[in-house]
Short mmCIF file of the C-alpha atoms (twelve columns), coordinates in Angstrom:
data_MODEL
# 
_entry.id   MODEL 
# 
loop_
_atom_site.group_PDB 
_atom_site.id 
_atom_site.type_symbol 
_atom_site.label_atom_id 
_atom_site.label_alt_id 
_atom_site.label_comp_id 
_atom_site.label_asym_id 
_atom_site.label_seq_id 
_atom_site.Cartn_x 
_atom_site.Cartn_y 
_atom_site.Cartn_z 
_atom_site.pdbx_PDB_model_num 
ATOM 1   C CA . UNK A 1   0.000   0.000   0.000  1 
ATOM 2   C CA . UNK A 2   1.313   3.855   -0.676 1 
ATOM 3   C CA . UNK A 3   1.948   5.510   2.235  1 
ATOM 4   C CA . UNK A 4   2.231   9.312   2.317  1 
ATOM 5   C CA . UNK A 5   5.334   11.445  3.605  1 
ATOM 6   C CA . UNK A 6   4.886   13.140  6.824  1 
ATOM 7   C CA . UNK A 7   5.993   16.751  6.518  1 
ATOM 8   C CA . UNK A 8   6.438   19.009  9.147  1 
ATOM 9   C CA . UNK A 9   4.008   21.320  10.203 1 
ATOM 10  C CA . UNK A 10  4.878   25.341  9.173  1 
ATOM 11  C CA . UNK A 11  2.684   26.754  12.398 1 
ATOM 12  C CA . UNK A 12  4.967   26.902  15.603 1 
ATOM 13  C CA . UNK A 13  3.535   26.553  19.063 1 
ATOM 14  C CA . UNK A 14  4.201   30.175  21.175 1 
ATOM 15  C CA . UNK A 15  6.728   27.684  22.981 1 
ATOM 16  C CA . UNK A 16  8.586   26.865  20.002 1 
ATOM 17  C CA . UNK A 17  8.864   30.498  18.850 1 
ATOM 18  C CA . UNK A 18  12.319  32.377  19.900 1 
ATOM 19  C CA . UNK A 19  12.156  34.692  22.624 1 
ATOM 20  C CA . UNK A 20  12.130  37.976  20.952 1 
ATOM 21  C CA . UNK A 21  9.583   36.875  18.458 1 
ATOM 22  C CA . UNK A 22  7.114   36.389  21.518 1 
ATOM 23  C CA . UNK A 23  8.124   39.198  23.118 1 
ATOM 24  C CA . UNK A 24  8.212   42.085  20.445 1 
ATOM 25  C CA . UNK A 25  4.278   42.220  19.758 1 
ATOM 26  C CA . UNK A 26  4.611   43.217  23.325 1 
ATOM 27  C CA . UNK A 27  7.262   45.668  23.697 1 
ATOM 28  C CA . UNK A 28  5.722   47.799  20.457 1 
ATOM 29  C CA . UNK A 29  2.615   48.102  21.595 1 
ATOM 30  C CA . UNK A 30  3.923   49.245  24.852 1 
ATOM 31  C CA . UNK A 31  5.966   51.967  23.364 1 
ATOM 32  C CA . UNK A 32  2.524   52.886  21.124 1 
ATOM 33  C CA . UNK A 33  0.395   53.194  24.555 1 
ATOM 34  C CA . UNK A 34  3.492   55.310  26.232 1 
ATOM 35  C CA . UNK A 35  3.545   57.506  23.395 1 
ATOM 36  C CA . UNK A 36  0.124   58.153  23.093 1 
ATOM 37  C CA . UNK A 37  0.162   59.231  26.795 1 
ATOM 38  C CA . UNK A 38  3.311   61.418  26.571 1 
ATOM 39  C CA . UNK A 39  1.432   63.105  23.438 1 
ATOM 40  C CA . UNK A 40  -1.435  63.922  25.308 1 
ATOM 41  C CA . UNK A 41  0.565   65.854  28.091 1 
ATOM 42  C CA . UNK A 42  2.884   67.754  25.545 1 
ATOM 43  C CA . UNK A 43  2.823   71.340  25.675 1 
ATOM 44  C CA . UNK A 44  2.239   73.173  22.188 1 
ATOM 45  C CA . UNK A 45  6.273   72.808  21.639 1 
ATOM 46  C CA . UNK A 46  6.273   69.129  21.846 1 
ATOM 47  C CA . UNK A 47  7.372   69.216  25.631 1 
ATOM 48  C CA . UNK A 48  5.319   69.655  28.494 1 
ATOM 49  C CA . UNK A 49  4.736   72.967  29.921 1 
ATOM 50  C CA . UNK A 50  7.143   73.772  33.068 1 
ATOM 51  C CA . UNK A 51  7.225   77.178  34.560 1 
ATOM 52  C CA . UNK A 52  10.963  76.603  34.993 1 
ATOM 53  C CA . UNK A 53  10.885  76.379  31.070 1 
ATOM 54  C CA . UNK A 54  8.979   79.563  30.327 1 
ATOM 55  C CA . UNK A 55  10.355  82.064  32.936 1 
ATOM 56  C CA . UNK A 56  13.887  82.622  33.164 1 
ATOM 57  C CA . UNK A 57  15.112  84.069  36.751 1 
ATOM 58  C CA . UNK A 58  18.579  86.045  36.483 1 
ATOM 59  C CA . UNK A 59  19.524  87.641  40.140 1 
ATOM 60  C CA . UNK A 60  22.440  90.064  40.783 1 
ATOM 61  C CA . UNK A 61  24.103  91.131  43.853 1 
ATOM 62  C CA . UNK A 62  26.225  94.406  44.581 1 
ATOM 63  C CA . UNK A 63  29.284  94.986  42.761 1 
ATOM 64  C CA . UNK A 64  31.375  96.237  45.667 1 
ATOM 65  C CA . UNK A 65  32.101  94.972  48.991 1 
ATOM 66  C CA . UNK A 66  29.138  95.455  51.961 1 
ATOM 67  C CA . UNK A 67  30.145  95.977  55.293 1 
ATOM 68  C CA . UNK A 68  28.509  94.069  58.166 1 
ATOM 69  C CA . UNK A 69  25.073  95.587  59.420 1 
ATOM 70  C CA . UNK A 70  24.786  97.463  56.435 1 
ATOM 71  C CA . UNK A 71  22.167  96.539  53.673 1 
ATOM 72  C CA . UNK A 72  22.547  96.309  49.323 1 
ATOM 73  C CA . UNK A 73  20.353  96.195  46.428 1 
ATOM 74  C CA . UNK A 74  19.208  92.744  44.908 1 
ATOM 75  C CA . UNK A 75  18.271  92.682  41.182 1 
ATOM 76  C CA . UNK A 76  16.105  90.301  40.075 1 
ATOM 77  C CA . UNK A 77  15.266  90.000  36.587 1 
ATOM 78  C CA . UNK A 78  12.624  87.541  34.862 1 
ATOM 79  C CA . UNK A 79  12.435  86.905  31.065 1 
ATOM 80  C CA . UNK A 80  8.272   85.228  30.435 1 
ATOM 81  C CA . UNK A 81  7.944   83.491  27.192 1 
ATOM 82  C CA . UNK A 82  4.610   85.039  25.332 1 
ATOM 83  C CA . UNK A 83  2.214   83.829  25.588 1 
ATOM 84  C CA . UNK A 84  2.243   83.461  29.264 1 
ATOM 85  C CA . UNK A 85  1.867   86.191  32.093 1 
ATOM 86  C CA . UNK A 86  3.074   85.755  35.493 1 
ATOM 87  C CA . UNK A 87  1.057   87.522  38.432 1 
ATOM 88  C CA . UNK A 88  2.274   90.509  39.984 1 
ATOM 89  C CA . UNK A 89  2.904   91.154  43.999 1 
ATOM 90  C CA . UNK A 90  -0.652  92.817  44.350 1 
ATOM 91  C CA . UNK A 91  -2.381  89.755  42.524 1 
ATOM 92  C CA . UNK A 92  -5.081  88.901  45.201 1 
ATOM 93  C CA . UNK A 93  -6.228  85.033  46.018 1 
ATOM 94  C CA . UNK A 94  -6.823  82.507  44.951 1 
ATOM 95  C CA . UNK A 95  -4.271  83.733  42.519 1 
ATOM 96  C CA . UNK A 96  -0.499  83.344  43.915 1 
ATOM 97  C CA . UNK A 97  0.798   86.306  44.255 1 
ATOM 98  C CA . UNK A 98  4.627   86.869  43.063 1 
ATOM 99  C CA . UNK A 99  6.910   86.993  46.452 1 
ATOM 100 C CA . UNK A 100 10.232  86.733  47.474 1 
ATOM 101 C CA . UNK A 101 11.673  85.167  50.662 1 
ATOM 102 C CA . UNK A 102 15.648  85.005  51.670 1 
ATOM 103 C CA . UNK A 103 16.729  81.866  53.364 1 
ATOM 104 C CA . UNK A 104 19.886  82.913  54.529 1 
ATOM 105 C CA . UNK A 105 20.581  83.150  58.710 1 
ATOM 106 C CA . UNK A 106 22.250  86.267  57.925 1 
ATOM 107 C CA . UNK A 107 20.202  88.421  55.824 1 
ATOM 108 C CA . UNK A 108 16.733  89.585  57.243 1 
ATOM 109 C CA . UNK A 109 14.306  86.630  56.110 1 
ATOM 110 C CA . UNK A 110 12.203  89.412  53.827 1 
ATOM 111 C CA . UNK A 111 13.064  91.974  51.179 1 
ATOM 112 C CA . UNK A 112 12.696  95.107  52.503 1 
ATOM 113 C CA . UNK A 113 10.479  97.507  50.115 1 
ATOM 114 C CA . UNK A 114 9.963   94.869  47.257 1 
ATOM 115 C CA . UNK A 115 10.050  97.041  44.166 1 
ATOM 116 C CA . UNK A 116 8.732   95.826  40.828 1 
ATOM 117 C CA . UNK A 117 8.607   96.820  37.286 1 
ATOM 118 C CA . UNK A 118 4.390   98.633  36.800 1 
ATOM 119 C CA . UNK A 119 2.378   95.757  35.768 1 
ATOM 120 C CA . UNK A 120 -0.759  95.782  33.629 1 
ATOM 121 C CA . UNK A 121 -4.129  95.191  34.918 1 
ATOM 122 C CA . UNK A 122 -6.418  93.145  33.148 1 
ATOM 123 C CA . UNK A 123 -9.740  91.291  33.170 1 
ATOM 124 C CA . UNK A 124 -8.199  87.634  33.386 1 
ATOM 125 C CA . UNK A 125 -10.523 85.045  31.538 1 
ATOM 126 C CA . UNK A 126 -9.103  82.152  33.728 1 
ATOM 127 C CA . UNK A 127 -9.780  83.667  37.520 1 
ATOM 128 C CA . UNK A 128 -12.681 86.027  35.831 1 
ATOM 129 C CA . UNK A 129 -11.608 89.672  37.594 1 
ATOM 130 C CA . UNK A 130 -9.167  92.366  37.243 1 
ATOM 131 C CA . UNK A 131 -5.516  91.037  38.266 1 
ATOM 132 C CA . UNK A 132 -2.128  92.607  37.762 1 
ATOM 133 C CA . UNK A 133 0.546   90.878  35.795 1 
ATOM 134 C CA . UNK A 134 4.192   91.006  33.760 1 
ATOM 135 C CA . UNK A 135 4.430   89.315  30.617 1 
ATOM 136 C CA . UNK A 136 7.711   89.613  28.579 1 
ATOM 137 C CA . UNK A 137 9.865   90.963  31.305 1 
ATOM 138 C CA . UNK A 138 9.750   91.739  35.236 1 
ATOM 139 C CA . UNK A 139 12.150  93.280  37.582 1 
ATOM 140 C CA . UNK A 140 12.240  92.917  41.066 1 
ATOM 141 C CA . UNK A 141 14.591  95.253  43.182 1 
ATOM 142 C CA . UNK A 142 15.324  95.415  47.238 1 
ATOM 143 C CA . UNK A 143 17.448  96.452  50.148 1 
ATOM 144 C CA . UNK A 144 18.895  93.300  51.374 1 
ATOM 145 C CA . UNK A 145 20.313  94.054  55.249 1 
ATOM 146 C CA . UNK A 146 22.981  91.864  56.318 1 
ATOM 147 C CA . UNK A 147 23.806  91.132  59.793 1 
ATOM 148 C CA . UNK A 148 26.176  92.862  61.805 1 
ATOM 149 C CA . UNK A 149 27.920  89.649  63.096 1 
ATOM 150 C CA . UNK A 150 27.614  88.260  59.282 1 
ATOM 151 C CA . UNK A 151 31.235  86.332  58.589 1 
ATOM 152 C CA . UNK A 152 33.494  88.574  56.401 1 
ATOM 153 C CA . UNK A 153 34.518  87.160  53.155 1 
ATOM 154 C CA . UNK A 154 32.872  86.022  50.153 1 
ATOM 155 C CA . UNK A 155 29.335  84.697  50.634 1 
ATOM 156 C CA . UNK A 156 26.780  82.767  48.488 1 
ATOM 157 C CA . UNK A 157 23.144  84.398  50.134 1 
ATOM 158 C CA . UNK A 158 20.298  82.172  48.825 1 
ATOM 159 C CA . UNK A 159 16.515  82.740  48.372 1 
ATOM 160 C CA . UNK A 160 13.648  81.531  46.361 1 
ATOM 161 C CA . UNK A 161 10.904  83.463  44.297 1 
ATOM 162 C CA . UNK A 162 7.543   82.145  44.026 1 
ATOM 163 C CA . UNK A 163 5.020   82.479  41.103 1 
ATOM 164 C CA . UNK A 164 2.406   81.446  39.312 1 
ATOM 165 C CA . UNK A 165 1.671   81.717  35.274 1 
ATOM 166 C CA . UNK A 166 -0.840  81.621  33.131 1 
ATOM 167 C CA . UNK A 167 -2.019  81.659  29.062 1 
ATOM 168 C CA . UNK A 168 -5.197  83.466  28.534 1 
ATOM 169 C CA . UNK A 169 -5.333  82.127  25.071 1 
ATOM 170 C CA . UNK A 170 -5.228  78.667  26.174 1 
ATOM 171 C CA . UNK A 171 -7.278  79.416  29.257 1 
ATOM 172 C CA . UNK A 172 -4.324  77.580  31.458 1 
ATOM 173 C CA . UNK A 173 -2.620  78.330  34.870 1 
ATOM 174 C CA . UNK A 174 0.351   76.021  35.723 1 
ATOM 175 C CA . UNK A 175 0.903   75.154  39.300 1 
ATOM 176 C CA . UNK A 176 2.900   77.643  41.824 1 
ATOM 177 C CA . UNK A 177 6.455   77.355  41.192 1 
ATOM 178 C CA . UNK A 178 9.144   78.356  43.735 1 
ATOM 179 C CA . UNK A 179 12.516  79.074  42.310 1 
ATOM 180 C CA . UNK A 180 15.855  79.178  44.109 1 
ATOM 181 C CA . UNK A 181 18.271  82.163  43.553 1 
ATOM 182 C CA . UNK A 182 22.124  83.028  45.103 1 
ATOM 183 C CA . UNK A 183 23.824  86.031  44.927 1 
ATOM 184 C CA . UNK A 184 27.803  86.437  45.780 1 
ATOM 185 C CA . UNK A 185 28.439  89.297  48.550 1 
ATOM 186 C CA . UNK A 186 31.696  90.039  49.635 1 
ATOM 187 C CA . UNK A 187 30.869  91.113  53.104 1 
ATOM 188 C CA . UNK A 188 33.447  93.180  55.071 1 
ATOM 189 C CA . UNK A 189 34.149  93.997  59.005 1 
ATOM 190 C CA . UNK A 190 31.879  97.000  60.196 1 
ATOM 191 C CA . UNK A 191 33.980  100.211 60.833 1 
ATOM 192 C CA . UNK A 192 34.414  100.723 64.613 1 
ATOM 193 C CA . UNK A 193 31.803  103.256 65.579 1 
ATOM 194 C CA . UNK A 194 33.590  106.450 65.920 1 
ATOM 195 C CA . UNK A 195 35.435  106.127 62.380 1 
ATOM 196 C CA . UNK A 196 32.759  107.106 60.302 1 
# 
């Protein structure tokens, strides 16, 4: 009698198949899902929108020594990418206001007469009344005192200003953002109080 040739079967069980085979369906529909989500976030740039990203914070210090007890001016600068406004100092809640606080043990802890660039007031369409704000550029100036038994030398005095921005156009406020700035004094003794 004829007997037919066995061939071997062309389908593979999923235990037969190499790894990777099994395993690539996998890993690109993973990266499909992950993109998908990290689309849906992006900002209109292709990143996703970070205060630190859109507000640039440049502080300067006094160009000549300070002595002890005395006080300097702090410049504080801030460059906004348009479209975005950041609140001024007079914004009122539930907005957050723009402030500044020193954390240094040697400076007082707040600026003393916070002066800033004359905002514009606005209705704003995303907290729906009249608020003050900077867009394109804001500066920030102060007397900074530093303590009469401040160590002499050169020293790195730290602080943080806090904000908040929006974009009326895309009817968006990102959260409150607190960002850290330093600037270098070179602090000197005090003159002995009959010397002056």
């Amino acid at each position: 009698m004829y007997q037919r040739e066995q061939r071997p079967s062309l389908t593979r069980t999923a235990t037969s198949m190499p790894i990777y085979a099994r395993v690539l369906p996998v890993l690109v529909f993973l990266l499909l899902v992950g993109s998908s989500v990290a689309h849906a976030q992006e900002g209109p740039f292709g990143a996703m929108d970070r205060s630190e990203d859109l507000v640039t914070w440049t502080a300067v210090g006094p160009a000549v020594p300070v002595q002890a007890g005395e006080a300097y001016t702090v410049a504080l600068h801030a460059r906004i990418d348009a479209p975005w406004k950041l609140y001024a100092t007079t914004a009122p809640a539930p907005v957050i206001a723009l402030s500044v606080q020193v954390g240094d043990p040697e400076m007082a802890a707040e600026p003393d007469q916070l002066i800033e660039t004359t905002p514009q007031v606005a209705f704003d369409r995303v907290f729906e009344q009249e608020i003050a704000y900077h867009t394109g550029r804001v500066l920030l100036t102060w007397r900074q005192a530093v303590s009469g038994d401040a160590e002499t030398g050169r020293r790195t005095h730290l602080g943080r200003v806090r904000y908040q921005i929006c974009n009326d156009e895309r009817g968006l406020c990102l959260p409150p953002t607190n960002q850290a700035f330093s600037v270098v004094v070179e602090v000197v003794p005090a003159e002995p109080e009959g010397s002056r």
